[in-house]
N, C-alpha and C positions, 0 to 999 in steps of 0.2 A: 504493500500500500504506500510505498514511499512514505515512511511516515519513522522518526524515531523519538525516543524519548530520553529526557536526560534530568536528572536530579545533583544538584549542587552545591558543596557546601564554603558557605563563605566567598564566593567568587561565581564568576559567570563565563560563560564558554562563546566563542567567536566562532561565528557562520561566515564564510566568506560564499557569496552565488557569483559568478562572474567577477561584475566588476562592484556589485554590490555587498555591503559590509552589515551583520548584524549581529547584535548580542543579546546573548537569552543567558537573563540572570537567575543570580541561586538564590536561597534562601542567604538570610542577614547572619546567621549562626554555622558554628564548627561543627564540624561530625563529631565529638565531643561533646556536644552537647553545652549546656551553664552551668555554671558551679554556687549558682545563689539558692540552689536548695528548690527551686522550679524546676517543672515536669522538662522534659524535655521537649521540643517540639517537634513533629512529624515534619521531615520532607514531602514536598511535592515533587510528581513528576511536569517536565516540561516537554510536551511534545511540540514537534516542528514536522512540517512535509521537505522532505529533501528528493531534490531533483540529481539526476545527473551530472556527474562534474563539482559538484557542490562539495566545500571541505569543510570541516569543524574541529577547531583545535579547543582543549580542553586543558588547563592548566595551573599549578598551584602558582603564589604569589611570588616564589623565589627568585625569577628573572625582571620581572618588574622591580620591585623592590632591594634590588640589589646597590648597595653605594656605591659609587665610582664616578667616573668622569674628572674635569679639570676641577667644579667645585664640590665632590667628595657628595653629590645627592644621588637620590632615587633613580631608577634606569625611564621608571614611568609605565604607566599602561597603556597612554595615549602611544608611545614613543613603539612599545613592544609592538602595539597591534597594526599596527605601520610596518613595523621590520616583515612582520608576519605578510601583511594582506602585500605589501612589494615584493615578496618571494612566491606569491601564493601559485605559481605556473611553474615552478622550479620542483625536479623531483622532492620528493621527502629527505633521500640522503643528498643533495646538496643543500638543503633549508636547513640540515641539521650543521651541515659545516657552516653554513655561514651564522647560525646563532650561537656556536660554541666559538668561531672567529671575533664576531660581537659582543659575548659575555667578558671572555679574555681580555678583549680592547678595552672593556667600562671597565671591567675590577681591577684593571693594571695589576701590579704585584700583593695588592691586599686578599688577605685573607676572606674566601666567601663566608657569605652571612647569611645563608638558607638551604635550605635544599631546592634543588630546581625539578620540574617534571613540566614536560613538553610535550601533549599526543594530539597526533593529528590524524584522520580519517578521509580520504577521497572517495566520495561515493560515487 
């Protein structure tokens, strides 16, 4: 039915369709759950109709949020999902080398400050 579903926590996953960009966000809380002694709250799912050619990458905060650069800030998500959607016609293994060429260049010699995870799907 071309149709997938996707549940999210704390973050939201990027649809690229051609040349169009969209994001389908998660819920406001960790898979963790809260620690104030409230229930936890159920995920929902998110379904989208996926065509064709259509990719979705799904990923934790560690690349965006990474310090680096000339003034020691954030990498950005604005900035990521740009690296992302301008590679978006480039196999998957040369997207992965040019976002480990990328990460490398922001964090210069410091020490990383996350764990990273990067998945992507061409349907």
């Amino acid at each position: 039915e071309n149709r997938i579903q996707v549940s999210l926590a704390n973050h939201r996953a990027f649809l690229i369709r051609g040349d169009e960009e969209e994001y389908i966000d998660g819920e406001i809380f960790s898979v963790g759950g809260n620690f104030s002694g409230r229930a936890v709250n159920p995920f929902t799912n998110k379904e989208c109709i996926i065509n064709h050619g259509d990719i979705l990458y799904m990923y934790t905060d560690g690349f965006h949020d990474e310090l680096g650069g000339d003034s020691y800030a954030k990498y950005g998500s604005n900035r990521f999902a740009e690296l992302l959607f301008e590679n978006r016609e480039l196999s998957f293994i040369d997207q992965v080398e040019i976002l480990n060429n990328e990460y490398i260049m922001w964090k210069d010699r410091r020490k990383q400050t996350d764990d990273i995870l990067v998945w992507g799907i061409r349907f």
